[in-house]
Structures are given as structure tokens and as C-alpha cells.
DSSP file (Angstrom, degrees, kcal/mol; ACC not computed):
  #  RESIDUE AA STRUCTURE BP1 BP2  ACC     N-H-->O    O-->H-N    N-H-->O    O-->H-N    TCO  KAPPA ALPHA  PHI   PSI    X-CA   Y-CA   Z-CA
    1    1 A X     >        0   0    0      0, 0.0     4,-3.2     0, 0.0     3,-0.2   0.000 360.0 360.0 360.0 -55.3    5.0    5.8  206.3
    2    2 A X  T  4  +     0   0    0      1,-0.3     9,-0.0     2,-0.2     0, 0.0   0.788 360.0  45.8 -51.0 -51.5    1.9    7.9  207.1
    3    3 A X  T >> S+     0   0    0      2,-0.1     3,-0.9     1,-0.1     4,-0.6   0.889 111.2  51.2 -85.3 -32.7    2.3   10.2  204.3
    4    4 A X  H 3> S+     0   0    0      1,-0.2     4,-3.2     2,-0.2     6,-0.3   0.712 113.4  41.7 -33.2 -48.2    3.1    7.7  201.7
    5    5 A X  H 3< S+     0   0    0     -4,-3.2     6,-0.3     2,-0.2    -1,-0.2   0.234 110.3  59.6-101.6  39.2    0.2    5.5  202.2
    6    6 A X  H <4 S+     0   0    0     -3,-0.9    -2,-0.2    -5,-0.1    -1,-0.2   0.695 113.8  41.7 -92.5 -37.6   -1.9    8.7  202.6
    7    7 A X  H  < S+     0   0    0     -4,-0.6    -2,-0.2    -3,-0.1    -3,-0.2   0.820 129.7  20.0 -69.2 -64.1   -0.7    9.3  199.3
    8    8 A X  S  < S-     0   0    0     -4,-3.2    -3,-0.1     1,-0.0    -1,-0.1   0.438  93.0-130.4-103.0  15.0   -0.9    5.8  197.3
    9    9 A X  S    S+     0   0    0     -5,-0.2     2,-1.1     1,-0.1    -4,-0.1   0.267  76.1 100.2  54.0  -9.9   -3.3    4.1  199.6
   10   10 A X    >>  +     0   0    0     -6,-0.3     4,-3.5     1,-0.2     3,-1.3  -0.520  33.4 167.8-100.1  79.4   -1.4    0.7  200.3
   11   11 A X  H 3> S+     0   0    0     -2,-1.1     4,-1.5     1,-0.3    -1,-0.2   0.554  72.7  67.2 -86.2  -1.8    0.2    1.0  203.4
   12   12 A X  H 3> S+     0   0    0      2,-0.2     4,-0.9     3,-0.1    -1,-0.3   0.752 111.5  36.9 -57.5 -31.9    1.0   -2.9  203.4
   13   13 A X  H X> S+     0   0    0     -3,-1.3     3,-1.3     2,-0.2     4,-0.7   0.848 117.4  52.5 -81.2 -54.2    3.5   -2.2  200.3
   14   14 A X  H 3X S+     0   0    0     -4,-3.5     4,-1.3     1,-0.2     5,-0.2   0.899 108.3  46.2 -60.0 -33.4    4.5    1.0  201.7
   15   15 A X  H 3X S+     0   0    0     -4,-1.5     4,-1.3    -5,-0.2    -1,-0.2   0.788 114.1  55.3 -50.2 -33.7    5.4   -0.7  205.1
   16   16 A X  H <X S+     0   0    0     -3,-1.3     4,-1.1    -4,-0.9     3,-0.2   0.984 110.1  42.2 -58.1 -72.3    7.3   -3.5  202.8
   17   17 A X  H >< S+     0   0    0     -4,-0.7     3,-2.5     1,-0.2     5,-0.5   0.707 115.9  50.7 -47.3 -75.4    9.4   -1.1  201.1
   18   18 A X  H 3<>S+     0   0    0     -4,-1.3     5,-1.3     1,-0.4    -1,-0.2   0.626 122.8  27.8 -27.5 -61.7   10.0    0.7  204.3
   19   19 A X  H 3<5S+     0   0    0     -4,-1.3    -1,-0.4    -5,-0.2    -2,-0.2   0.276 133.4  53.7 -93.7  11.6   11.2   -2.4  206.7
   20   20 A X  T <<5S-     0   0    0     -3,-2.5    -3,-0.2    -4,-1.1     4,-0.1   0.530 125.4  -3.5-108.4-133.5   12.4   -3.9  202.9
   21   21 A X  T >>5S+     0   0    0      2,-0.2     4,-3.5    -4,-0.2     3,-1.4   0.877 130.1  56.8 -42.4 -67.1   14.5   -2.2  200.5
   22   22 A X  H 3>5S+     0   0    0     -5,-0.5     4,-1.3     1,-0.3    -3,-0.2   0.936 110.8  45.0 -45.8 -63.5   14.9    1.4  202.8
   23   23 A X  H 3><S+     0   0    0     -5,-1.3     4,-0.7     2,-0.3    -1,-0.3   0.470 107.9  55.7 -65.1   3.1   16.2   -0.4  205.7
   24   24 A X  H <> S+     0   0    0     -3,-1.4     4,-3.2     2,-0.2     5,-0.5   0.787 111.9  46.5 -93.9 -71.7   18.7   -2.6  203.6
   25   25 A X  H  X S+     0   0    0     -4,-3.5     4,-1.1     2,-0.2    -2,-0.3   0.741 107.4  55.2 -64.6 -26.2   20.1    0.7  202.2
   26   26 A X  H >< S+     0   0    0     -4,-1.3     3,-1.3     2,-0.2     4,-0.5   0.999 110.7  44.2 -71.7 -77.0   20.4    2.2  205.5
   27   27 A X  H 3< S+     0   0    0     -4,-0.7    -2,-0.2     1,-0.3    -1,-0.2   0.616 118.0  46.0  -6.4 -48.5   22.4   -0.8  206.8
   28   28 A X  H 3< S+     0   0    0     -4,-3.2    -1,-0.3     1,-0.2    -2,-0.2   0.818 111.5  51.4 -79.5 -22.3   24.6   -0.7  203.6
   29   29 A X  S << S-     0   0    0     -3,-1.3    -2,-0.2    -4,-1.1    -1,-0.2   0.344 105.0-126.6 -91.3   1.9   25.0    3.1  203.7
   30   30 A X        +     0   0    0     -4,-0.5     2,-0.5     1,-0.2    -3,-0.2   0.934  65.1 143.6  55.9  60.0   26.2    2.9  207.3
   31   31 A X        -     0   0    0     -5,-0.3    -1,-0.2     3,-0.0    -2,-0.1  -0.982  53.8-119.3-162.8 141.0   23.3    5.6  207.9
   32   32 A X     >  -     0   0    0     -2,-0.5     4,-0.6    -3,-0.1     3,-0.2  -0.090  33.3-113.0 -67.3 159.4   20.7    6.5  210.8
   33   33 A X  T >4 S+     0   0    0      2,-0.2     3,-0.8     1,-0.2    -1,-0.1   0.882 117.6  73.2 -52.6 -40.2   16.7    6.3  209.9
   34   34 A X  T 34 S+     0   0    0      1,-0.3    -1,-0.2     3,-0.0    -3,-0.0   0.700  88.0  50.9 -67.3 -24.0   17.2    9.7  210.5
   35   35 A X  T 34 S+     0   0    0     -3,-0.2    -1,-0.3     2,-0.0    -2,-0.2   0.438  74.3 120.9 -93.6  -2.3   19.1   10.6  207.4
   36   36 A X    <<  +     0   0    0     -3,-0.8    33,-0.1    -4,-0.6    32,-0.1  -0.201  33.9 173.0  -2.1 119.2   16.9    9.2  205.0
   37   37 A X        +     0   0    0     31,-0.3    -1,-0.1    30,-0.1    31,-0.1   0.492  28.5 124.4-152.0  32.6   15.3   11.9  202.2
   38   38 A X        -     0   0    0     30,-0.1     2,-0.2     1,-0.1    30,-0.1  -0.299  67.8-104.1 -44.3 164.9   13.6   10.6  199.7
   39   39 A X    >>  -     0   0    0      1,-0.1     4,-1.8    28,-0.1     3,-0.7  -0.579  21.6-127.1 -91.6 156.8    9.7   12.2  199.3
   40   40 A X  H 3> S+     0   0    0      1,-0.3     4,-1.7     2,-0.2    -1,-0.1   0.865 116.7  52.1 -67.2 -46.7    6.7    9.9  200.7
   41   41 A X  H 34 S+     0   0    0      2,-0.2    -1,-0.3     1,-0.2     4,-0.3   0.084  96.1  55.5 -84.1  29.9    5.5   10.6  197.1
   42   42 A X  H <> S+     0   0    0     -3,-0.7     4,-2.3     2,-0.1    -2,-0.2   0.508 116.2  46.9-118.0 -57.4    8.7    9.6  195.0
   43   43 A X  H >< S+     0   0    0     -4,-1.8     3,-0.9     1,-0.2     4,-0.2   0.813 115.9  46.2 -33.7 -96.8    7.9    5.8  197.4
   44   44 A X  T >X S+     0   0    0     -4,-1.7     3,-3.4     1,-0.2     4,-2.8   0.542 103.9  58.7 -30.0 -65.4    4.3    6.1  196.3
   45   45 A X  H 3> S+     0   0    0      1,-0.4     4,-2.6    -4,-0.3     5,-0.3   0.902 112.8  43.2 -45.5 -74.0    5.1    6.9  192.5
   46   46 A X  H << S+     0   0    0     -4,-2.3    -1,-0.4    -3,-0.9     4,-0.3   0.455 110.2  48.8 -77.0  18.4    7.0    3.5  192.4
   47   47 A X  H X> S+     0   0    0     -3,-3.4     4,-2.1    -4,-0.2     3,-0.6   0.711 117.8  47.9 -88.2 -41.9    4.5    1.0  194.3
   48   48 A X  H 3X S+     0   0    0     -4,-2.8     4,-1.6     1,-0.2    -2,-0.2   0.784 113.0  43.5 -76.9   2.5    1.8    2.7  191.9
   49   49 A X  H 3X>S+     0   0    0     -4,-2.6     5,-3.7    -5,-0.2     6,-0.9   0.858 115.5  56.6 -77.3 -30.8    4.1    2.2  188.5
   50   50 A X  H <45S+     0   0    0     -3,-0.6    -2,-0.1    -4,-0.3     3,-0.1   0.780 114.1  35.9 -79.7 -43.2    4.8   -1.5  190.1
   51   51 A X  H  <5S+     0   0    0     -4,-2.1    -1,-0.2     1,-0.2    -2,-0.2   0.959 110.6  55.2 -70.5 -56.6    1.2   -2.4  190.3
   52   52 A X  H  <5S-     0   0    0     -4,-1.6    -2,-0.2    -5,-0.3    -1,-0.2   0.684 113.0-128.3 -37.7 -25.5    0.1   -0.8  187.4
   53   53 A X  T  <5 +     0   0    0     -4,-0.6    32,-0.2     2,-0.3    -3,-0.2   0.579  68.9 138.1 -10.7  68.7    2.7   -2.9  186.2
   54   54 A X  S   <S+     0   0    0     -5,-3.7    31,-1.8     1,-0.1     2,-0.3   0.754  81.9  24.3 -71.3 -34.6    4.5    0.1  184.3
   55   55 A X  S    S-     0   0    0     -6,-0.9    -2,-0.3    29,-0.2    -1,-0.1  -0.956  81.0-120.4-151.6 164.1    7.7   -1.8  185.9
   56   56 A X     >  -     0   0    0     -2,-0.3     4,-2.2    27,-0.3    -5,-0.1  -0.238  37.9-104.1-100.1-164.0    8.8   -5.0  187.1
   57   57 A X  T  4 S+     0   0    0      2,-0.2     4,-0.5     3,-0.1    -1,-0.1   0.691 124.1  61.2 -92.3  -0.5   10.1   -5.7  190.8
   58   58 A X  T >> S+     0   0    0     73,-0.2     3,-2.3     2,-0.1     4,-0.9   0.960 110.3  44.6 -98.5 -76.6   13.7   -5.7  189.4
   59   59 A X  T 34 S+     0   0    0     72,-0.3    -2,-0.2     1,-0.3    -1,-0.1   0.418 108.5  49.6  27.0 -62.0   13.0   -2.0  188.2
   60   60 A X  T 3< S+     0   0    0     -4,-2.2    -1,-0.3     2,-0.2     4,-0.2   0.501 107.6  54.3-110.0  19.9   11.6   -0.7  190.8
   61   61 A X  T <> S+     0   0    0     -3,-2.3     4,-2.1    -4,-0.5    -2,-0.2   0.708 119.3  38.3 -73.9 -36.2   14.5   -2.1  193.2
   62   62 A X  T  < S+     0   0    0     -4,-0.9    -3,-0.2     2,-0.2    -2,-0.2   0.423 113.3  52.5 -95.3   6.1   16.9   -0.3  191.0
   63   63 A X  T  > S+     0   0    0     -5,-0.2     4,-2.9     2,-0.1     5,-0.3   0.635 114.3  48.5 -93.0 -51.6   14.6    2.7  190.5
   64   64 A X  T  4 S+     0   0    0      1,-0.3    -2,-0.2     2,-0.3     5,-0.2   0.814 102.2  60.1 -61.9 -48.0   14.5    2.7  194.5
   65   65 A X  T  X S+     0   0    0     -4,-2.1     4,-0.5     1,-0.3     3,-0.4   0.820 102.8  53.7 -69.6 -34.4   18.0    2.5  194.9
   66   66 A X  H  > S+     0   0    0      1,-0.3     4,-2.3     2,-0.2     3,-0.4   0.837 112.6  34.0 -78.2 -32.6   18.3    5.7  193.0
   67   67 A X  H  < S+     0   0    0     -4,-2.9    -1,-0.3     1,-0.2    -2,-0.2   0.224 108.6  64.0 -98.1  33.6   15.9    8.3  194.9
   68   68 A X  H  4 S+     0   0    0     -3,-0.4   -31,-0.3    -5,-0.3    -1,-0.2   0.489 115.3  30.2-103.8 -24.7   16.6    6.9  198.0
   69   69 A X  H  < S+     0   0    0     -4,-0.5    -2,-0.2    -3,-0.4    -3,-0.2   0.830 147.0  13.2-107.4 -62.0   20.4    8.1  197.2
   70   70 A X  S  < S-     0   0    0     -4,-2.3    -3,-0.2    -5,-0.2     3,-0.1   0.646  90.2-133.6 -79.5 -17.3   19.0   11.3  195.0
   71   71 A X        +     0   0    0     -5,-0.3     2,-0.5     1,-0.1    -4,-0.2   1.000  46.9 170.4  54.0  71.5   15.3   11.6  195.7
   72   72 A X        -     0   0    0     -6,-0.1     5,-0.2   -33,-0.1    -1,-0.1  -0.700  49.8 -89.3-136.0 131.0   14.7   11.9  192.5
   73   73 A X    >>  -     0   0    0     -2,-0.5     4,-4.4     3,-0.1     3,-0.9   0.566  41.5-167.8 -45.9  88.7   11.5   12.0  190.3
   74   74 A X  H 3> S+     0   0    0      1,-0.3     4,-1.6     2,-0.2     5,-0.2   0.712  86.2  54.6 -71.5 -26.5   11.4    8.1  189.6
   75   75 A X  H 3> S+     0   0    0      2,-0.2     4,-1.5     3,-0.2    -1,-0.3   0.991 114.6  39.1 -71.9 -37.1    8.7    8.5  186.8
   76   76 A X  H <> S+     0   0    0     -3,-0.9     4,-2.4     1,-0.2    -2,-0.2   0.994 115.4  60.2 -59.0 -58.1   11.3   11.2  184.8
   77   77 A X  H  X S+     0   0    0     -4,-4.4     4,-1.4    -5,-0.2    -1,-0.2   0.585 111.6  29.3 -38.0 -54.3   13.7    8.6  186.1
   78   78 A X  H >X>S+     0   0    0     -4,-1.6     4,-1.0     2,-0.2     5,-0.8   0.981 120.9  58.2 -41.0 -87.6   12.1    5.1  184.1
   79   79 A X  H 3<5S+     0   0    0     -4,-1.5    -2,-0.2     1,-0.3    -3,-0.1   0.542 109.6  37.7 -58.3 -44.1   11.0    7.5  181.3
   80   80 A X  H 3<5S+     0   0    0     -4,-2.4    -1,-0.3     1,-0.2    -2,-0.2   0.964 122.3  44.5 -87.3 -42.0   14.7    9.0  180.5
   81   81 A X  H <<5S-     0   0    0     -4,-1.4    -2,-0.2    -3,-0.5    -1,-0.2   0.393 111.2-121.1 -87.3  17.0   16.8    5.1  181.0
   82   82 A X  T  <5 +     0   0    0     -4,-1.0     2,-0.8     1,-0.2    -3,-0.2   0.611  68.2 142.8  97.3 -17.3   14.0    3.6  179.0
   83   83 A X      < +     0   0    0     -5,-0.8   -27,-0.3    -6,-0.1    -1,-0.2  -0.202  19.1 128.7 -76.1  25.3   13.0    1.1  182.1
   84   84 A X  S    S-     0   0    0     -2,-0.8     2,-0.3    -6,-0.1   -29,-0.2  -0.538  73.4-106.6-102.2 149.2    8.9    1.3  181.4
   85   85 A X        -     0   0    0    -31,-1.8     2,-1.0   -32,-0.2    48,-0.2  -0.504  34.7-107.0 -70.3 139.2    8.0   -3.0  181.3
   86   86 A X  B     +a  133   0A   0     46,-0.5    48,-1.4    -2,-0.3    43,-0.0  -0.772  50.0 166.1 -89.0 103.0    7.2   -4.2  177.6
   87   87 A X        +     0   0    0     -2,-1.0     2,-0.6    46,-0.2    -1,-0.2   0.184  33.9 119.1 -52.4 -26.8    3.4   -4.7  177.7
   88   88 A X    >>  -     0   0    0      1,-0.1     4,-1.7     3,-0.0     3,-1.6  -0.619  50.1-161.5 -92.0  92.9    3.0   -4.8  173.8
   89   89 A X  H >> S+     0   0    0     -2,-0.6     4,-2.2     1,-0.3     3,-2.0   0.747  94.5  64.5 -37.6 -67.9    1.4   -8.9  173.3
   90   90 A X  H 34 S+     0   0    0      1,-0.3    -1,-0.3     2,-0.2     5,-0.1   0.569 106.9  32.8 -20.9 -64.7    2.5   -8.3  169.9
   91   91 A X  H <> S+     0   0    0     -3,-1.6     4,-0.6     2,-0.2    -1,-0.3   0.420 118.4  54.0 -83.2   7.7    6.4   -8.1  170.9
   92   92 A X  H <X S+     0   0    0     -3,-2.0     4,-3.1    -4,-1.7    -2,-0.2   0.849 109.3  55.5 -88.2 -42.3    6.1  -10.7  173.9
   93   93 A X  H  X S+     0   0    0     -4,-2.2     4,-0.8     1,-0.2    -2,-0.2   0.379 104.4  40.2 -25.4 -22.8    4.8  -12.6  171.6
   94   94 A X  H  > S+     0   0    0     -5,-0.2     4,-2.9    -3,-0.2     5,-0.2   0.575 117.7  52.4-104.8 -56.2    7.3  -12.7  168.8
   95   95 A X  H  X S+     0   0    0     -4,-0.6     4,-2.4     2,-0.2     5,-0.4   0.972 104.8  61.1 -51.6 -63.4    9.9  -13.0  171.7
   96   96 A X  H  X S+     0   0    0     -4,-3.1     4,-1.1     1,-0.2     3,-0.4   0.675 114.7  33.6   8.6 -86.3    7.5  -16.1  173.0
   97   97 A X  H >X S+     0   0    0     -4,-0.8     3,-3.5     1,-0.3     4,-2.3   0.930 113.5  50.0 -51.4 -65.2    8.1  -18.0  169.7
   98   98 A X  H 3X S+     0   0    0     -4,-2.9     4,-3.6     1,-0.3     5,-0.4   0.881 119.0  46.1 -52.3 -39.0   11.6  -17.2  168.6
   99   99 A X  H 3< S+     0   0    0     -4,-2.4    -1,-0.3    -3,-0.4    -2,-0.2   0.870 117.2  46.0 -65.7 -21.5   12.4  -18.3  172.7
  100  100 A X  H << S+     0   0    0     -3,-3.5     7,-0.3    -4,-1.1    -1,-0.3   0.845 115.9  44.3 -77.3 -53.7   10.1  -21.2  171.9
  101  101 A X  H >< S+     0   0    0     -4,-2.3     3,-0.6     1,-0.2    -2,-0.2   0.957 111.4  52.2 -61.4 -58.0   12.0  -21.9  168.4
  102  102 A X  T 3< S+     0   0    0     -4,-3.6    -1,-0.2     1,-0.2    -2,-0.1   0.326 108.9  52.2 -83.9  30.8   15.6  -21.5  169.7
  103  103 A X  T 3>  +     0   0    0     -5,-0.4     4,-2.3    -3,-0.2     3,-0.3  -0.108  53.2 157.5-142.0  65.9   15.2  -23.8  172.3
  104  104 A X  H <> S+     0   0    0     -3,-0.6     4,-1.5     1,-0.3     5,-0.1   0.746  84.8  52.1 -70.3 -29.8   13.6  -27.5  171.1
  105  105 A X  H  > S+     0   0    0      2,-0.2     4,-1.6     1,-0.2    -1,-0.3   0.866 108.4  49.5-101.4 -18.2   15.1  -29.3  174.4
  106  106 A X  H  > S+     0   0    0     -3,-0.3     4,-4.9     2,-0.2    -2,-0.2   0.993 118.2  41.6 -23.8 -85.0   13.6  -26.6  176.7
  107  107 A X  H  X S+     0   0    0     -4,-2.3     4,-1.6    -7,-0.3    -2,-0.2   0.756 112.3  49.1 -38.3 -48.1   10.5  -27.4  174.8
  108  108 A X  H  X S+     0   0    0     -4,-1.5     4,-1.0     2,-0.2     5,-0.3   0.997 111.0  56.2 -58.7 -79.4   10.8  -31.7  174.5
  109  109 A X  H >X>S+     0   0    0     -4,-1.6     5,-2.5     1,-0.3     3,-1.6   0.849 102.1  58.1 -52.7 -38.3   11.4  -31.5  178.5
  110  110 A X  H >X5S+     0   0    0     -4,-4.9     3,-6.5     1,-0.3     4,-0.6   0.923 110.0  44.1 -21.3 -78.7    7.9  -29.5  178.8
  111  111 A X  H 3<5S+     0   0    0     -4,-1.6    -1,-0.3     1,-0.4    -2,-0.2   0.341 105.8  56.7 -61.9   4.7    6.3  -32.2  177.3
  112  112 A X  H <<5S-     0   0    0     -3,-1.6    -1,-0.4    -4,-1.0    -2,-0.2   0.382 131.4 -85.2-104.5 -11.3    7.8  -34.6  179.1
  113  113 A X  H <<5S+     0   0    0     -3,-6.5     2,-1.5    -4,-0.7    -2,-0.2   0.424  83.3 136.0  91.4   4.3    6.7  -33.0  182.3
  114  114 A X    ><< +     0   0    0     -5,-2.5     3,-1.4    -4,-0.6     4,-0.3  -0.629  22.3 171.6 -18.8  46.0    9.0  -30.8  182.8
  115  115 A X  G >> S+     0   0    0     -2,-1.5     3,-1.9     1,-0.3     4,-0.5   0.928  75.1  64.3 -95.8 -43.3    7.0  -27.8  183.9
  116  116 A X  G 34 S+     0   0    0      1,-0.2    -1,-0.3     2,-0.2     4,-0.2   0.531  79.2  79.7 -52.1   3.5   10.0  -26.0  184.7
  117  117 A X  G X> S+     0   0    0     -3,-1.4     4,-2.0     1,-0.3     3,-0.9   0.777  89.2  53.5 -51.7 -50.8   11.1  -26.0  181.5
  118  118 A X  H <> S+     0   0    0     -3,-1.9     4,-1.7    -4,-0.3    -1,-0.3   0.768  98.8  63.6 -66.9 -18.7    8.7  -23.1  180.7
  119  119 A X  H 3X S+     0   0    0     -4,-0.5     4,-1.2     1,-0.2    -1,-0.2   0.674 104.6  46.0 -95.8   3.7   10.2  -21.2  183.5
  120  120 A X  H <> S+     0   0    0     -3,-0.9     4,-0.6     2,-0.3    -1,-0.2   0.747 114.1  51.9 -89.9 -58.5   13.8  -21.4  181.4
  121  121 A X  H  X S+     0   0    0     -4,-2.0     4,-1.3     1,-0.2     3,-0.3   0.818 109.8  43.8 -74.5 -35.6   11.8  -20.4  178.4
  122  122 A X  H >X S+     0   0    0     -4,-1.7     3,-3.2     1,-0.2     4,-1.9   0.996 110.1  53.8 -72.9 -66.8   10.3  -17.5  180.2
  123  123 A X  H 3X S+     0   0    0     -4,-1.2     4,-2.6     1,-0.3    -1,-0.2   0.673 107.8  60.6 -40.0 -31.5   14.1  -16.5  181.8
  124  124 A X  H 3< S+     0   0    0     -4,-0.6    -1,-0.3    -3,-0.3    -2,-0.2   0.796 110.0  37.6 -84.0 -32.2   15.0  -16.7  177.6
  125  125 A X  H XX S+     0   0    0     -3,-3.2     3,-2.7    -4,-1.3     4,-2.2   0.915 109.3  61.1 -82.0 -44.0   12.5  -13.9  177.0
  126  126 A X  H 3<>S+     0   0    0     -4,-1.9     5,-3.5     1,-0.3     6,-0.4   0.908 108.5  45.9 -17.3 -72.3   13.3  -12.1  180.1
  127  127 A X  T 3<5S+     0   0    0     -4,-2.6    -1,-0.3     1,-0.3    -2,-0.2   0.350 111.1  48.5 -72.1  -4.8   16.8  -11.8  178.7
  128  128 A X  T <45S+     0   0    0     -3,-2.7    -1,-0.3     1,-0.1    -2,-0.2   0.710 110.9  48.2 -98.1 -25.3   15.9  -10.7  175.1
  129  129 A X  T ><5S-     0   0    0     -4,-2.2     3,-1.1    -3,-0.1    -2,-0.2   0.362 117.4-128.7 -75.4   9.0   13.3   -7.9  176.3
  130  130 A X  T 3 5 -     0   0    0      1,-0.2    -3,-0.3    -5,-0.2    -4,-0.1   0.978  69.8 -46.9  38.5  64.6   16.8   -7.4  178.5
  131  131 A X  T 3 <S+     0   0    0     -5,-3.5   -72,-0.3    -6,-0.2    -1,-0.2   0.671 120.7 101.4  71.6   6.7   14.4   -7.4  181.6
  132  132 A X    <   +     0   0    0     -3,-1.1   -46,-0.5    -6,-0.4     3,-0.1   0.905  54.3 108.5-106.6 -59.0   11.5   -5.0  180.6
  133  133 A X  B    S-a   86   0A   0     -7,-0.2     2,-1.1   -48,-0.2   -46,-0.2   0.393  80.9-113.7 -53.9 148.6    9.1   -7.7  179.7
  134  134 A X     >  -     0   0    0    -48,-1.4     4,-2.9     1,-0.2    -1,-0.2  -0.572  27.2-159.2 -72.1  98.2    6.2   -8.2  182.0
  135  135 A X  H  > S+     0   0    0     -2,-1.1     4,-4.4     1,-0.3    -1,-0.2   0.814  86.5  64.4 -75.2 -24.0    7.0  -11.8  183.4
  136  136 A X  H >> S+     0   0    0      1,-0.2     3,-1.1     2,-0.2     4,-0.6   0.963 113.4  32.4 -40.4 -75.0    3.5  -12.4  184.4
  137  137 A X  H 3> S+     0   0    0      1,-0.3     4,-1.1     2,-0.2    -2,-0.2   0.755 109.0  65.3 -53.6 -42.9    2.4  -12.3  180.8
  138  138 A X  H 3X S+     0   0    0     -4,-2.9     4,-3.3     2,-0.2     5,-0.4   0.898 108.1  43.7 -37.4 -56.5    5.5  -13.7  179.6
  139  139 A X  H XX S+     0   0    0     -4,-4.4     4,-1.2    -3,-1.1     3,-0.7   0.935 107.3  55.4 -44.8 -67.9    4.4  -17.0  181.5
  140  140 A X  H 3X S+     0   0    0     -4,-0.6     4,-1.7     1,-0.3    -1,-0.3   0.724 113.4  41.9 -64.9 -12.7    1.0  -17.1  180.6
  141  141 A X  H 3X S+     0   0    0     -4,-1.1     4,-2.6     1,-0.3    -1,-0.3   0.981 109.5  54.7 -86.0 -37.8    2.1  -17.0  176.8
  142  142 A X  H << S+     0   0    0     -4,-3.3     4,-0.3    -3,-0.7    -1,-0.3   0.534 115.9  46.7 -57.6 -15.8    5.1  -19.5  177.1
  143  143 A X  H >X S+     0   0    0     -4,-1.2     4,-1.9    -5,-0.4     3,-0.9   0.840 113.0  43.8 -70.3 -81.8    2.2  -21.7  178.6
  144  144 A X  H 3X S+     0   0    0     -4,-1.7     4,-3.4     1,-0.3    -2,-0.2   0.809 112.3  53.3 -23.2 -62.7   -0.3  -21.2  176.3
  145  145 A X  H 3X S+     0   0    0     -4,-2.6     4,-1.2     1,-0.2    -1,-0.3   0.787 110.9  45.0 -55.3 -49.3    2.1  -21.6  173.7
  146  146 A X  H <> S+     0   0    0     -3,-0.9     4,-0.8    -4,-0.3    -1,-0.2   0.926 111.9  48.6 -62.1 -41.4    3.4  -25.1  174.9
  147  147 A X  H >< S+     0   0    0     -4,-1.9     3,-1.3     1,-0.3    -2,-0.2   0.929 111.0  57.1 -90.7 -46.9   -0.1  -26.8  175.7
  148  148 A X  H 3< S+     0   0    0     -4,-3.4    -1,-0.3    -5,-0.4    -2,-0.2   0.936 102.8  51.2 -65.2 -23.5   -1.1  -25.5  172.2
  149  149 A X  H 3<        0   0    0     -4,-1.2    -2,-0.3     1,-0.2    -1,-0.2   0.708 360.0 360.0 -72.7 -24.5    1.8  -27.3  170.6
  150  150 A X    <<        0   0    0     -3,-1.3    -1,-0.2    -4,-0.8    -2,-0.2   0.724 360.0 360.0 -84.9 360.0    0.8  -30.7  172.4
């Protein structure tokens, strides 16, 4: 703990992941605190990619899962399966519409007052960026995108 948030400065995330995610896998792994061995900086590396928001929280659970079992370099790690969040307005954008286009009763129930409706729409882009898109952004454009259409 100490050396981790010495390292990314946010020892409230680094205390989540810790009593979070680690202690989950310790429980599933049938395994002491003591056998732990990932590095304090491999932790640090994903809460700062996850903020930055270089990766989403479904990323850097499955990122986690992997040095926590290998310790191993989580930026190489994202870098080599490809797992970096899609950032680029241009393609959330594109996705936006088309999710926008193949779904008219998605859309209809928006306007109807629906508001979860967008969150469907959002789930639709999710699933064509196969989970890399940044869902913050995703919303605000699937918002945007609705309101302008009424």
C-alpha cells in the first residue's frame, strides 16, 4: 500500500484495489496475503492508465487479473492485446450514429422519455468498439446526438 501510493499518489484507489480486486483473488486463489507478488508499481501503472483513461474499468480488472497471477508489465501488457480505450471522437462517433441508425425503437423510446434508452444505445457502441470505447464519452455523444435530433 505504502509503496504504491508513494508511487502514483492516490492511496484511496490504491487502498480500493487492495481491499477490492487483490483480496477477491486471494479468496479465489485459496492464497495467504502473504503470497501475493505483484510490484506496487505494476498496481500504480494501472490506476494511472485508468484515470488517464488509457483503459476502461473492465480493462483494468482483466489487466489486474493478469499481474497479480504474473506480475507482469501491464503497460507492455494493454499495448501487445490491443486493450488501450478508443479515444478517437471521430470513430465514437461514427459508431454513435450507425448505433443511433440501427436502432430507431431505442431511439423513439428516448424521446418518449425513455432516458434509458440511451444507455442501450451506449451498451450498442460498447459492443462494436468490442469494449475499448471510452463509455464516458460514448454517453455524452449518444446524448448529444438524441436531444439534437428532437
Amino acid at each position: 500500500f505504502e509503496e504504491a501510493s508513494a508511487i502514483c499518489n492516490k492511496p484511496k484507489k490504491v487502498s480500493n484495489w487492495l481491499m477490492g480486486e487483490t483480496m477477491r483473488l486471494v479468496r479465489e486463489n485459496e492464497m495467504t496475503p502473504e503470497e501475493i507478488g505483484f510490484s506496487a508499481k505494476h498496481l500504480s501503472d494501472i490506476i494511472e492508465m485508468l484515470d488517464a483513461g488509457k483503459i476502461n474499468n473492465a480493462v483494468a480488472k482483466e489487466v489486474f487479473e493478469k499481474v497479480f497471477k504474473e506480475d507482469c508489465d501491464p503497460v507492455a501488457y494493454i499495448k501487445e492485446k490491443g486493450l488501450e480505450s478508443v479515444n478517437d471522437t471521430d470513430e465514437l462517433e461514427k459508431a454513435c450514429r450507425k448505433a443511433i441508425e440501427d436502432n430507431p425503437q431505442s431511439v423513439a423510446d428516448y424521446k418518449a422519455g425513455k432516458t434509458k434508452a440511451a444507455g442501450f444505445l451506449v451498451g450498442q457502441v460498447m459492443k462494436a468498439t468490442r469494449g475499448k470505447g471510452n463509455p464516458g464519452v460514448i454517453n455524452q455523444m449518444i446524448t448529444r446526438m438524441l436531444n439534437e435530433q428532437q
